[in-house]
C-alpha positions as YAML, in Angstrom:
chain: A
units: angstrom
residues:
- id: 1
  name: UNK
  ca: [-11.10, 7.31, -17.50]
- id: 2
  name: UNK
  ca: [-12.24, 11.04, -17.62]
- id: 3
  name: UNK
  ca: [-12.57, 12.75, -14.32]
- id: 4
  name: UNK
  ca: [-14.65, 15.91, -14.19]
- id: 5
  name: UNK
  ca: [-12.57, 18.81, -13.13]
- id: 6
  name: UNK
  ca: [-15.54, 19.54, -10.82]
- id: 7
  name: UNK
  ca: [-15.52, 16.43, -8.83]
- id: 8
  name: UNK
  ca: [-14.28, 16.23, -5.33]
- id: 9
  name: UNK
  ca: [-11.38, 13.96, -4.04]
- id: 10
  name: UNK
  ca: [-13.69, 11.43, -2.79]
- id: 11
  name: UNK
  ca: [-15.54, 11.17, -5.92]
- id: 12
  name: UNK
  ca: [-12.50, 10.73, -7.74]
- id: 13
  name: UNK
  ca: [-11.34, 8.19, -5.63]
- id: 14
  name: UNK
  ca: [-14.46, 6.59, -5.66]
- id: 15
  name: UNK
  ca: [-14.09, 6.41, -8.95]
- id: 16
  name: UNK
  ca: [-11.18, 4.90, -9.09]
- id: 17
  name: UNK
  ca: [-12.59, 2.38, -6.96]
- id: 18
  name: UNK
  ca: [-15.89, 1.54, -8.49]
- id: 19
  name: UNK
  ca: [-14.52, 0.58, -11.77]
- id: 20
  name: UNK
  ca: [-12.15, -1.44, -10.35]
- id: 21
  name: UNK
  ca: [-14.21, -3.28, -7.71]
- id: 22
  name: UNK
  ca: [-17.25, -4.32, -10.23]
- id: 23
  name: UNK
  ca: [-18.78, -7.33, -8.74]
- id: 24
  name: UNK
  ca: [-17.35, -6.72, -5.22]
- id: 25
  name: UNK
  ca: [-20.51, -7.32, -2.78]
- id: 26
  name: UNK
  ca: [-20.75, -4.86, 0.47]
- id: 27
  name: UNK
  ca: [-20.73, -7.37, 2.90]
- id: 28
  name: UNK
  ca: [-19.18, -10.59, 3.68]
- id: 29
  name: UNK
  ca: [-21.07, -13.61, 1.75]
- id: 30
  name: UNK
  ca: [-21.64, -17.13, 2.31]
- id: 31
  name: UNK
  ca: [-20.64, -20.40, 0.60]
- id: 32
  name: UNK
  ca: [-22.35, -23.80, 1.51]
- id: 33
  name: UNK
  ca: [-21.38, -25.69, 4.35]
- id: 34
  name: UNK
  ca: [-20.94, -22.61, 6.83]
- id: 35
  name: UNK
  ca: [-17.91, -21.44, 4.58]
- id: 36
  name: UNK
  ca: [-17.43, -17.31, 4.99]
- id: 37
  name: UNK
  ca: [-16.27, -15.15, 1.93]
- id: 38
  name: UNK
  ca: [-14.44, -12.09, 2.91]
- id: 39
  name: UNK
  ca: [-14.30, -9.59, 0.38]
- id: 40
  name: UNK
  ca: [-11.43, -7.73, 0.68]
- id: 41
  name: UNK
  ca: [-10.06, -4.55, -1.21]
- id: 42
  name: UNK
  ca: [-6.68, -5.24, -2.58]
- id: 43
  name: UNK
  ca: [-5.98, -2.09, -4.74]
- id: 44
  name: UNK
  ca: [-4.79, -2.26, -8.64]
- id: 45
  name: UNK
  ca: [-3.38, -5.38, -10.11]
- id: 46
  name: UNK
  ca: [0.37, -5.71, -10.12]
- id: 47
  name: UNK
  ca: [0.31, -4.20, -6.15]
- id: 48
  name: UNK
  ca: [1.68, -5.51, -3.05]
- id: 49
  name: UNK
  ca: [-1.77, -5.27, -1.64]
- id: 50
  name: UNK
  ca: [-2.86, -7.23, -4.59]
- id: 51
  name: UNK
  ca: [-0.10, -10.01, -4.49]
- id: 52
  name: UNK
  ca: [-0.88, -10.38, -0.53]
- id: 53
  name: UNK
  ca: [-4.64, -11.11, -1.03]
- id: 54
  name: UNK
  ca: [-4.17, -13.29, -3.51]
- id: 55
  name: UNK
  ca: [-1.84, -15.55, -1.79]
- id: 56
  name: UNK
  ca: [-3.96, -15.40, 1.60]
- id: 57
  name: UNK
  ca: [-6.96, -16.94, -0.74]
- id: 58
  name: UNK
  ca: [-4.73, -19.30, -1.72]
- id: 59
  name: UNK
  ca: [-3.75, -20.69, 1.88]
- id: 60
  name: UNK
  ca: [-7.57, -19.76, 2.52]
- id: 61
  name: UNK
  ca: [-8.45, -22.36, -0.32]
- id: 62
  name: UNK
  ca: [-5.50, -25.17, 0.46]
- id: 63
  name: UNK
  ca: [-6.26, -25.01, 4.54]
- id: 64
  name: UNK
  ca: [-9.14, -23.53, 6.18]
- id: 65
  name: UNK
  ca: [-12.70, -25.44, 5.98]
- id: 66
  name: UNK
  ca: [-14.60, -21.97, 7.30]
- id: 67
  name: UNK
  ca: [-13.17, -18.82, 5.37]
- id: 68
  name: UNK
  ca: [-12.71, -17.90, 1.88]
- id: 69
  name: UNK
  ca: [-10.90, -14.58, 0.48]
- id: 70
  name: UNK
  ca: [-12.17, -13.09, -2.43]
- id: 71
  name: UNK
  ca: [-9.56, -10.09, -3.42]
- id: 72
  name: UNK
  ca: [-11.12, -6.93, -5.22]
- id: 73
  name: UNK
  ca: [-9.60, -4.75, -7.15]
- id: 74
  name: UNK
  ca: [-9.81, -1.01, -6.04]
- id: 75
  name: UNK
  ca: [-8.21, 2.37, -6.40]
- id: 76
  name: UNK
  ca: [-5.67, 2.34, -4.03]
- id: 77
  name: UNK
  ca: [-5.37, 2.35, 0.36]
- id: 78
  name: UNK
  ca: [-6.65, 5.45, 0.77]
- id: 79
  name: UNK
  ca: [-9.32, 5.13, -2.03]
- id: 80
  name: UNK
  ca: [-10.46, 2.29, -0.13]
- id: 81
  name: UNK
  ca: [-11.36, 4.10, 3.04]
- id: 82
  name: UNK
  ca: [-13.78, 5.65, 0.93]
- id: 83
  name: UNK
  ca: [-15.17, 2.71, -0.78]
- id: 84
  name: UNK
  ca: [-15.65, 1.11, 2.75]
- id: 85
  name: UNK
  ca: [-17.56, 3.56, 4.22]
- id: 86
  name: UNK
  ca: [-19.69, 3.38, 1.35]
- id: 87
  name: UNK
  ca: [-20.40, 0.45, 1.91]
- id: 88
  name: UNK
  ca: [-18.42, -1.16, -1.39]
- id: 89
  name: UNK
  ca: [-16.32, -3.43, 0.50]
- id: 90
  name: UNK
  ca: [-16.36, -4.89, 3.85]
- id: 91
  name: UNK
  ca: [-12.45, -5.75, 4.26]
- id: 92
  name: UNK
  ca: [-9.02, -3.57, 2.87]
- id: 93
  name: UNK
  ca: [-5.52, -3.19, 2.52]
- id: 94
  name: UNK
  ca: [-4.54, -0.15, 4.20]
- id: 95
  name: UNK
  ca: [-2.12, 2.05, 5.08]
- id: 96
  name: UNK
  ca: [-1.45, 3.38, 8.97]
- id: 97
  name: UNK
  ca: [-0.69, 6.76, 7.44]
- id: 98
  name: UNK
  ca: [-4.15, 7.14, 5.49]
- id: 99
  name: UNK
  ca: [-5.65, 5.54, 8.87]
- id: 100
  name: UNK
  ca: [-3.57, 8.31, 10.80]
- id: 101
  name: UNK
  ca: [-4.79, 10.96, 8.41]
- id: 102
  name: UNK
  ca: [-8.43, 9.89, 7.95]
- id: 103
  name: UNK
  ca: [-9.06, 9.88, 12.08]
- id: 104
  name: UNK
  ca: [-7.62, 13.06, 12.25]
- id: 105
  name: UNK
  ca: [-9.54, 14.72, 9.50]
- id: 106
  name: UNK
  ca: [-6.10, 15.92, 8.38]
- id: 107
  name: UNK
  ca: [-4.69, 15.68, 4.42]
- id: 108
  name: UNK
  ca: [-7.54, 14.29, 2.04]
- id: 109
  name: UNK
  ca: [-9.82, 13.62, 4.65]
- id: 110
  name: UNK
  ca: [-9.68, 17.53, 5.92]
- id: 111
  name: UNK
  ca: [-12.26, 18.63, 3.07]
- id: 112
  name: UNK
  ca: [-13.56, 15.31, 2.63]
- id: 113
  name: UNK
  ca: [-13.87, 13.54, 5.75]
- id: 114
  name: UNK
  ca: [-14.66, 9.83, 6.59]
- id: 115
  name: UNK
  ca: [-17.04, 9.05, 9.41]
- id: 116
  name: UNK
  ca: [-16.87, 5.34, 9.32]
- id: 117
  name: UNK
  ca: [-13.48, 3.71, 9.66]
- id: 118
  name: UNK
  ca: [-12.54, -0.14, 9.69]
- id: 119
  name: UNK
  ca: [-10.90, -1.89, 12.82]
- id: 120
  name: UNK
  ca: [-7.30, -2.76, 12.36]
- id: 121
  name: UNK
  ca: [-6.61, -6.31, 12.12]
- id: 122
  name: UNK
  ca: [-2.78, -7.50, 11.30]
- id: 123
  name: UNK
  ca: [0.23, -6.10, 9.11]
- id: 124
  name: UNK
  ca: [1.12, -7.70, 6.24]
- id: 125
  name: UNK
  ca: [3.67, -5.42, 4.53]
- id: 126
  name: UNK
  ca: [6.24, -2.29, 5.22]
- id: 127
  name: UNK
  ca: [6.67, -0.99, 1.68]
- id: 128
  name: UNK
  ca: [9.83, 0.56, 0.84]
- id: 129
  name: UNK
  ca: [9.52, 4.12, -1.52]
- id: 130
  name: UNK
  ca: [12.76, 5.54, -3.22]
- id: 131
  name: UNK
  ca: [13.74, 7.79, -6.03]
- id: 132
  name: UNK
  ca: [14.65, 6.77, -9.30]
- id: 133
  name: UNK
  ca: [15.55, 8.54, -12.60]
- id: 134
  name: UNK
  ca: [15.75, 8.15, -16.34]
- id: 135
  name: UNK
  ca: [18.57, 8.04, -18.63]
- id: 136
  name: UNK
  ca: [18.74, 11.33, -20.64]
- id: 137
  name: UNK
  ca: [16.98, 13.50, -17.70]
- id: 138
  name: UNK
  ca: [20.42, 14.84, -16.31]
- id: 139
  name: UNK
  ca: [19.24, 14.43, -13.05]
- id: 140
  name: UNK
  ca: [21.81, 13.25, -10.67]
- id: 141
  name: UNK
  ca: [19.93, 13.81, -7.14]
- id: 142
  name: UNK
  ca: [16.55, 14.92, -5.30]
- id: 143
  name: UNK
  ca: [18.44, 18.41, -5.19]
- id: 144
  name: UNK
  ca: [18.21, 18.92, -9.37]
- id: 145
  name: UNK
  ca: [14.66, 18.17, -9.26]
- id: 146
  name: UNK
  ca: [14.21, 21.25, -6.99]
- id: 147
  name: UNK
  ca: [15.31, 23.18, -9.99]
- id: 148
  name: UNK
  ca: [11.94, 22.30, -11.41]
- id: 149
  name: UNK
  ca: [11.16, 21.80, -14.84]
- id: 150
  name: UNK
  ca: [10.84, 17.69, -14.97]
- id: 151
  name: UNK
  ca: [7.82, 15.24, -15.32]
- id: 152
  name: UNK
  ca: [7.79, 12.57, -12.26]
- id: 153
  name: UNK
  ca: [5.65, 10.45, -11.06]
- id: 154
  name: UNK
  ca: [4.80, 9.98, -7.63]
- id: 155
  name: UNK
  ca: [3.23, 6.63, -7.78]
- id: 156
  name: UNK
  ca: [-0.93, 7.06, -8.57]
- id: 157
  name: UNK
  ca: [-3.63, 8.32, -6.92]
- id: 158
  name: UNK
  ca: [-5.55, 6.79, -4.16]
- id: 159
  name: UNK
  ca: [-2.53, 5.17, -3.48]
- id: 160
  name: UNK
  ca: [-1.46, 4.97, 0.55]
- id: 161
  name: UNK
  ca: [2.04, 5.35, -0.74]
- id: 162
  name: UNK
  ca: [1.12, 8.11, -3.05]
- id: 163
  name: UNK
  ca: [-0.29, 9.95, -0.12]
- id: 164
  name: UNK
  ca: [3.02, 9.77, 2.03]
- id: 165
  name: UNK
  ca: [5.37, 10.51, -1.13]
- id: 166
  name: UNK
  ca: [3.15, 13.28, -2.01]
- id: 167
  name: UNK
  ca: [3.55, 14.61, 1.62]
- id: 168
  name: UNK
  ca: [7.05, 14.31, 1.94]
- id: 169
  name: UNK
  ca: [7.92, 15.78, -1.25]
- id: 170
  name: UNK
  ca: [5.85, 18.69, -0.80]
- id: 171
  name: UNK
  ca: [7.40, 19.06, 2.60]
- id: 172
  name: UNK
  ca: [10.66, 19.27, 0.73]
- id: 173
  name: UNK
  ca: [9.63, 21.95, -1.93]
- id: 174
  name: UNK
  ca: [10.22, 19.96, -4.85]
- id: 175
  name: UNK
  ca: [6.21, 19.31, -5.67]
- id: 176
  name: UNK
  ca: [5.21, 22.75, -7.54]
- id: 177
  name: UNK
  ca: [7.60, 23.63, -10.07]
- id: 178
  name: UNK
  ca: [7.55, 19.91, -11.47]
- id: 179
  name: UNK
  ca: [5.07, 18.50, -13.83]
- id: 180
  name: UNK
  ca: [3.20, 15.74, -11.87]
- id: 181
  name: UNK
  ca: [2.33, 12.74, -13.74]
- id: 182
  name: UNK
  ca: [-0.78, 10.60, -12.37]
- id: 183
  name: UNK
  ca: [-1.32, 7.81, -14.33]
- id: 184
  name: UNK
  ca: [-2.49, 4.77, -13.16]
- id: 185
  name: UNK
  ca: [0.85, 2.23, -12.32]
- id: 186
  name: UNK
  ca: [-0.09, -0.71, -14.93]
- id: 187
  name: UNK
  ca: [0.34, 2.68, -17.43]
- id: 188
  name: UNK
  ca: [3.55, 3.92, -16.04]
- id: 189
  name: UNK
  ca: [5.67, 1.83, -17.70]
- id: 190
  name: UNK
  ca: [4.27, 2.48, -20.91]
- id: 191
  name: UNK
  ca: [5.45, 6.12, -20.16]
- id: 192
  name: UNK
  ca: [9.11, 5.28, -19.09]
- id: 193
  name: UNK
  ca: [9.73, 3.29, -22.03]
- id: 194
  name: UNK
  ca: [8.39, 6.19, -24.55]
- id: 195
  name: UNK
  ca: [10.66, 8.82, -22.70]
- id: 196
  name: UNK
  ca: [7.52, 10.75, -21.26]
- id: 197
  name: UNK
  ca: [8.97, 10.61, -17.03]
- id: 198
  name: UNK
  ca: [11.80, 11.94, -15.44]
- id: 199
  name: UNK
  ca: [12.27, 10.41, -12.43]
- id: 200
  name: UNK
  ca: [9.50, 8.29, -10.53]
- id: 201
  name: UNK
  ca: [9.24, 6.82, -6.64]
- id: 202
  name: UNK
  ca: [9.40, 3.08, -7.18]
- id: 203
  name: UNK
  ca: [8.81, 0.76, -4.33]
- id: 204
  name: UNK
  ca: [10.04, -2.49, -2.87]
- id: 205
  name: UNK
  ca: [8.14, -5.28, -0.35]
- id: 206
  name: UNK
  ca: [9.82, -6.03, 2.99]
- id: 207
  name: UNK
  ca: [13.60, -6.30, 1.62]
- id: 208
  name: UNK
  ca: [12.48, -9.15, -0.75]
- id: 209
  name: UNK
  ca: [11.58, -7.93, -4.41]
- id: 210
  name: UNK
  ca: [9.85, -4.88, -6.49]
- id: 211
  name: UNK
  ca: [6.16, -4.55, -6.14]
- id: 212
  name: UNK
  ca: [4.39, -5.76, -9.42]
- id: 213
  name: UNK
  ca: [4.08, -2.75, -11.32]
- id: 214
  name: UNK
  ca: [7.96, -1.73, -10.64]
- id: 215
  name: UNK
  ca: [9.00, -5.10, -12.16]
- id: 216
  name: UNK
  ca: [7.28, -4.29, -15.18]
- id: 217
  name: UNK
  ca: [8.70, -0.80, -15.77]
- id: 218
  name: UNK
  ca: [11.89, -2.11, -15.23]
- id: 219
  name: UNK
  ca: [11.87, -4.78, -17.90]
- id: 220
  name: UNK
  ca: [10.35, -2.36, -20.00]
- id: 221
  name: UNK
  ca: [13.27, 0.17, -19.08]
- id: 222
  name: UNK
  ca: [15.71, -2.02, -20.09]
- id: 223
  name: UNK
  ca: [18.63, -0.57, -17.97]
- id: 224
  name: UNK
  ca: [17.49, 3.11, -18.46]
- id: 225
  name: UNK
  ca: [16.79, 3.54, -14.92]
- id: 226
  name: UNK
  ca: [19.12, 4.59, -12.16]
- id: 227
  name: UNK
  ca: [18.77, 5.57, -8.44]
- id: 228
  name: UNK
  ca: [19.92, 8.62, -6.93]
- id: 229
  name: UNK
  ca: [21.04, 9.66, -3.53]
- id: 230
  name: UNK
  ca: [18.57, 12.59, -1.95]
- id: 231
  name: UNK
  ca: [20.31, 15.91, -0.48]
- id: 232
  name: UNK
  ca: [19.82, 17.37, 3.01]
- id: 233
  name: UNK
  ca: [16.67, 18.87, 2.30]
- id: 234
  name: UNK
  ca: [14.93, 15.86, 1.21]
- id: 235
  name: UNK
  ca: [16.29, 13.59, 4.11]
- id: 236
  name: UNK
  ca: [15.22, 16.88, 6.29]
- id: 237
  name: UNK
  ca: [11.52, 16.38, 4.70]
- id: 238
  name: UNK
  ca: [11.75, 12.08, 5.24]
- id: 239
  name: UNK
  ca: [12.51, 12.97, 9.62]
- id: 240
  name: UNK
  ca: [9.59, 15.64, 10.01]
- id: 241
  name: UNK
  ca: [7.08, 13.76, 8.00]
- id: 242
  name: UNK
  ca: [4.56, 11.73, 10.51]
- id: 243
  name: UNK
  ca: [4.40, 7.98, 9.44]
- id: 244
  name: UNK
  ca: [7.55, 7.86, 7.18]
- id: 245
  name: UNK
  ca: [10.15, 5.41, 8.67]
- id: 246
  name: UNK
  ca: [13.66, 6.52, 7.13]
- id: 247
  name: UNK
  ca: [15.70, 3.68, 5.79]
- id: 248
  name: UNK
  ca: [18.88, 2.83, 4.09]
- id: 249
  name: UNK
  ca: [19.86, 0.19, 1.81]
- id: 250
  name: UNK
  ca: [21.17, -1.63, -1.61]
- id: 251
  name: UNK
  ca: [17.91, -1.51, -4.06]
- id: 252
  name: UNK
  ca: [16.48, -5.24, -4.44]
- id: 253
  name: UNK
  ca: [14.99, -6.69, -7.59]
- id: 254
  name: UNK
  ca: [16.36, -4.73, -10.39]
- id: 255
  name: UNK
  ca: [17.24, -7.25, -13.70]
- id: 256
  name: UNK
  ca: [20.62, -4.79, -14.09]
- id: 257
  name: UNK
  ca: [21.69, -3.78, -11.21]
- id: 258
  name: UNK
  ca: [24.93, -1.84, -12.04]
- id: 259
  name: UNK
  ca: [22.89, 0.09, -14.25]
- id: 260
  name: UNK
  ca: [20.57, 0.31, -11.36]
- id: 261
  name: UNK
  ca: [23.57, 2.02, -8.65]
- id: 262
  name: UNK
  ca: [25.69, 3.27, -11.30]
- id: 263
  name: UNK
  ca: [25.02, 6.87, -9.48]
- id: 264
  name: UNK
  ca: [24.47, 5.16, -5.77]
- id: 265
  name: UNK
  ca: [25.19, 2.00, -3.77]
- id: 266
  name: UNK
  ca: [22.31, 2.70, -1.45]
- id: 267
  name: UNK
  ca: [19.31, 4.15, -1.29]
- id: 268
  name: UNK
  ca: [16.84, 6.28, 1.31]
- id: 269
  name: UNK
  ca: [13.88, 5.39, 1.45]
- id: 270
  name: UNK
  ca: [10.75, 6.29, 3.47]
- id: 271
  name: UNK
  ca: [8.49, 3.48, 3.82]
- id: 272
  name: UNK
  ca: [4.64, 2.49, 5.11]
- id: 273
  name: UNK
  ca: [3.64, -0.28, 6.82]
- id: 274
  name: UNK
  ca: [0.03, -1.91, 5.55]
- id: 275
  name: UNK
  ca: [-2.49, -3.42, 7.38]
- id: 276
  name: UNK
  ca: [-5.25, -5.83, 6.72]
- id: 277
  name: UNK
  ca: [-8.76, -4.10, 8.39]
- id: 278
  name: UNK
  ca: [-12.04, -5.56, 8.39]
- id: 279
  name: UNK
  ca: [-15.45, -4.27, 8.82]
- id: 280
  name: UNK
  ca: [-18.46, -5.26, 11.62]
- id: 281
  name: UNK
  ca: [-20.09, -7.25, 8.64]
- id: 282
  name: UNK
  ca: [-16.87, -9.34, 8.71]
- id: 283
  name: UNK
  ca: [-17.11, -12.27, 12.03]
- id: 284
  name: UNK
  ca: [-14.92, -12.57, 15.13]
- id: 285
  name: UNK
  ca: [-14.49, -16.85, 13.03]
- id: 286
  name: UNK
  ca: [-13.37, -15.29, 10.02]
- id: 287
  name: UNK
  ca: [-10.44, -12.75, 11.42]
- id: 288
  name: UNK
  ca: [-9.33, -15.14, 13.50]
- id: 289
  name: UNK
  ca: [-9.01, -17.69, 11.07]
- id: 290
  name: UNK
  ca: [-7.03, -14.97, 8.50]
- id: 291
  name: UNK
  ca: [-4.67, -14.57, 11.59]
- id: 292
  name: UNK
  ca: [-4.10, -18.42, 12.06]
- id: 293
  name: UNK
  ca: [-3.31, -18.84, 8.19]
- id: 294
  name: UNK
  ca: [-1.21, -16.08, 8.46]
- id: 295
  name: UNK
  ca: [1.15, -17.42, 11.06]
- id: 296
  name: UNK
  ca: [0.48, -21.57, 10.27]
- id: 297
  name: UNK
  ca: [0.62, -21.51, 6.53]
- id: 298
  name: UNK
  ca: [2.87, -18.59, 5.51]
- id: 299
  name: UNK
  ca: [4.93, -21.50, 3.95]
- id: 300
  name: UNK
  ca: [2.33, -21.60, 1.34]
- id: 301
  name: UNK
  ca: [1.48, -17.82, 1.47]
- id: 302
  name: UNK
  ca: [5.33, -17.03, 0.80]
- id: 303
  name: UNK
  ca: [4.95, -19.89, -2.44]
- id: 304
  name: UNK
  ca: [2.48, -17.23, -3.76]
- id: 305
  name: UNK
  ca: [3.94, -14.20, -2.35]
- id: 306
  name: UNK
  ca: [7.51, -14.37, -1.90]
- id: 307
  name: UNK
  ca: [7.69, -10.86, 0.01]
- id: 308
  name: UNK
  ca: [5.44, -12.03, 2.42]
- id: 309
  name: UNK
  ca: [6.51, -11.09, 5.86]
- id: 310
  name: UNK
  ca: [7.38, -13.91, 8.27]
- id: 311
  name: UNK
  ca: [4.62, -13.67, 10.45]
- id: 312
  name: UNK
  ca: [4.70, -14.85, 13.94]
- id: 313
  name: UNK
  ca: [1.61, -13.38, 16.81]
- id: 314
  name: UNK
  ca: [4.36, -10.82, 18.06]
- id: 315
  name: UNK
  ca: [5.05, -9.12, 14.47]
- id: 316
  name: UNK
  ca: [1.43, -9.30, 13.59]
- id: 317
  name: UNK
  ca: [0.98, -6.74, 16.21]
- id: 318
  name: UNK
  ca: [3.61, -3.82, 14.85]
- id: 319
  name: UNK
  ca: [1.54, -1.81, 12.92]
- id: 320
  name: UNK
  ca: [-1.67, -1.68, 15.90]
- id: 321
  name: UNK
  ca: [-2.69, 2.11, 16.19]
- id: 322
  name: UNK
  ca: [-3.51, 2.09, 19.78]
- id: 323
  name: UNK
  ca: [-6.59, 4.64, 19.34]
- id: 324
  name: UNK
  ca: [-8.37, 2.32, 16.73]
- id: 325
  name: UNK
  ca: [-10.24, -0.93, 17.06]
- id: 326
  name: UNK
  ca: [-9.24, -3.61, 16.97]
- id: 327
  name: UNK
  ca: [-11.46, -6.63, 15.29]
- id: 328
  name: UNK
  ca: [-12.55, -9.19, 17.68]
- id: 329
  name: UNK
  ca: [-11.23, -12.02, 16.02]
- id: 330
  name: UNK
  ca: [-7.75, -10.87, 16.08]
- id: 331
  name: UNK
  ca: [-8.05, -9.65, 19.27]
- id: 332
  name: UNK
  ca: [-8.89, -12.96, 20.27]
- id: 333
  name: UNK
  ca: [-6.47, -14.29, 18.27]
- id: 334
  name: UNK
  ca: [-3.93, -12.08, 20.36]
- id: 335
  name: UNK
  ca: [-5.00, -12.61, 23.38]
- id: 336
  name: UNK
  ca: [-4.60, -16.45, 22.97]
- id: 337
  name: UNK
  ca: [-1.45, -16.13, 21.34]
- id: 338
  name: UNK
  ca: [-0.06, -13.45, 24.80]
- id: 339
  name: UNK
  ca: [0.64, -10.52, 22.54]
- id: 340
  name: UNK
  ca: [-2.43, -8.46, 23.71]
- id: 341
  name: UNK
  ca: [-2.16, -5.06, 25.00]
- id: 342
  name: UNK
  ca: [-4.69, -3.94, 27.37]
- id: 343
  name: UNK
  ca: [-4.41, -0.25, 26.27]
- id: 344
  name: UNK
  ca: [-5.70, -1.67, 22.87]
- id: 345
  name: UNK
  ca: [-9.20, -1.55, 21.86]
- id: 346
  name: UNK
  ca: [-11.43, -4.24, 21.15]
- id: 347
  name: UNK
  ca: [-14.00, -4.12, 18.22]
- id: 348
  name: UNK
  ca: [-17.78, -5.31, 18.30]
- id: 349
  name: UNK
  ca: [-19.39, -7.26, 15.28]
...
């Protein structure tokens, strides 16, 4: 894809999105027999987001008579913001921190501002960033890349978890002296196999396995990758950056893992929580049905998805932003369930 150098950040993002989401319809559809499709955008194939919507239409299609979930491709959370409020989907994977940032007018939203914003409805993943580098790079820690001079790649565009990395790594003065790489993630491994990255944030699901698109660089990387520790500056960056959560642990997932923490047993990471949100167009039936599956059938969900979080009505709630709706179908679904906070706000369809 060729992006003008003219275009704004919301036309690139949207994009991003429209050539992904061909096909997706604006607002929630019908099938016979009273049957409701919700549209939702799941970002690029080989995501999370992706993975998650596809095995919530799977329980949709195995046990609910009265919803359907028809995942989208799009250009990433915070791309989707923008495609909802055109009007391109009625449903999304998001991020808190691009939900943060867009009702504050702050980050990408500051010069290109969104004036219609989903209501929350339930978490379904805390994603898990970390540094990695290449054999060959000589890079040992975040405090070489400060030196400048490298190609990285701080996971793509329109990306929620793009958004944060980019944040926190500018906070820590390692952004402009590096060549940035922003290629799309099913291209990125094509570009650590040739030799053409550095070092790259990769990112794990809920302490269960790699996201998609880190899977496939790694079996493409056959053993050339390796984590590295972050200096003071960099951990200084993770604490004062809004909406990171700073964690420590063994990296998950990797086919060679001495390879993997031949230069560190652990990694820090700062990681996102992401939220299912839904439009007005979407009905109080539907959400609350999404929420049911969610905590009834995550047996099957976790068949499709095994980093699906084990949902139960008290950790759907963890990611609620208490100054944005809430749908009414969750909130029903909530209040039912005695996990309902009256400080919370309730949506209208």
């Amino acid at each position: 894809m060729v992006v003008n150098n003219n275009q704004s950040r919301r036309d690139v993002l949207k994009t991003i999105g429209a050539a992904s989401a061909v096909g997706a319809t604006g607002i929630a559809g019908c099938l016979g027999d009273g049957e409701e499709v919700v549209t939702i955008g799941a970002t690029s194939t080989g995501s999370s987001t992706q993975a998650a919507a596809q095995a919530l239409a799977r329980a949709a299609n195995q046990h609910s008579e009265t919803v359907r979930v028809d995942p989208q491709e799009t250009g990433g959370w915070t791309a989707n913001l923008y495609e909802f409020e055109g009007g391109d989907i009625p449903a999304m994977g998001v991020d808190n921190n691009s939900l943060a940032k867009a009702m504050a007018g702050e980050g990408p939203f500051e010069d290109e501002p969104v004036d219609t914003l989903p209501m929350q409805g339930f978490i379904f993943t805390s994603l898990e960033m970390y540094w990695m580098a290449i054999e060959g790079s000589g890079i040992e820690s975040t405090q070489d890349i400060e030196d400048g001079g490298y190609t990285i790649y701080p996971i793509q565009p329109g990306f929620g978890t793009r958004l944060l990395t980019q944040e926190v790594i500018e906070r820590a003065g390692l952004w402009e002296q590096n060549d940035i790489n922003n290629l799309d993630t099913g291209d990125i491994a094509g570009a650590v196999e040739e030799g053409r990255i550095d070092a790259m944030v990769v990112y794990g699901a809920n302490g269960v396995d790699l996201t998609g698109w880190a899977q496939e660089v790694d079996a493409r990387a056959e053993g050339e990758l390796y984590a590295i520790p972050i200096h003071d500056t960099f951990e200084e960056a993770i604490d004062n950056t809004p909406g990171a959560l700073k964690t420590e642990f063994e990296p998950y997932g990797w086919l060679n893992q001495e390879a993997v923490t031949s230069r560190t047993d652990t990694v820090t990471s700062w990681a996102l929580a992401g939220q299912w949100a839904f439009g007005p167009d979407i009905s109080a039936d539907a959400t609350y049905e999404l929420c049911r599956l969610a905590v009834e059938h995550d047996d099957t969900i976790r068949e499709s998805d095994p980093t699906t979080l084990d949902h139960t009505p008290e950790s759907m709630t963890d990611a609620v932003i208490a100054d944005l709706e809430i749908h009414p179908g969750v909130a029903d679904f909530f209040e039912e369930h005695g996990v309902w906070d009256d400080s919370w706000i309730r949506g209208e369809v």
